[in-house]
VOGU-3710 file (C-alpha; in Angstrom, 3 decimals, decimal comma):
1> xxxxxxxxxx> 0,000/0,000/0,000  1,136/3,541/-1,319  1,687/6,200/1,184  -0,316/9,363/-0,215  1,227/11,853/2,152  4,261/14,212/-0,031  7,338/14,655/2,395  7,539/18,658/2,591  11,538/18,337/3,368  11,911/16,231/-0,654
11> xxxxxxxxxx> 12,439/20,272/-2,013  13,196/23,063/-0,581  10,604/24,727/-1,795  7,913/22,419/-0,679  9,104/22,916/2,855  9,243/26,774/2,842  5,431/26,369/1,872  5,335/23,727/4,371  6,831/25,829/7,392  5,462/29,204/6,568
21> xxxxxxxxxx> 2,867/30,463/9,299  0,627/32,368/7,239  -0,355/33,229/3,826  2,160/35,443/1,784  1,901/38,976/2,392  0,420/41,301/-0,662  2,731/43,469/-2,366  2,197/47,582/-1,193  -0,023/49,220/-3,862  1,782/51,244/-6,270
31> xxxxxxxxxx> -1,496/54,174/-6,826  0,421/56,232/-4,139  3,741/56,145/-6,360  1,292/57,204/-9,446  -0,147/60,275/-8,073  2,827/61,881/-6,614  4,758/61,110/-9,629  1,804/63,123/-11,441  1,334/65,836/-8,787  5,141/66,523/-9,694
41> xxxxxxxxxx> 4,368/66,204/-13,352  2,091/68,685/-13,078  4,148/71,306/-10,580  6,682/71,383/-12,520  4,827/71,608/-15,818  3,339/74,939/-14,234  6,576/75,744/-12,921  8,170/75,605/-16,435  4,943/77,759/-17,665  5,593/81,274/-15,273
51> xxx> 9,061/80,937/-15,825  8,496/80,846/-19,822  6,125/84,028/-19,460
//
């Protein structure tokens, strides 16, 4: 008779998985990256217009 149980220690990987304690954490979200980037688009696309006045 077969044993249907899979080691964890046959890979490394499978026993990370095996010994984490909790699910993987999410990546931070990126949206607050995206609107400063285009809050400074935008200051210094005004900037660049009262200069060029």
């Amino acid at each position: 008779m077969s044993d249907n149980q899979v080691d964890p220690s046959g890979n490394t990987e499978a026993f990370r998985a095996f010994t984490r304690p909790g699910p993987d954490a999410e990546a931070p979200s990126k949206v607050p990256y995206l609107v400063g980037g285009l809050v400074a688009v935008v200051l210094i696309a005004l900037l660049v217009v009262l200069l060029v006045r």
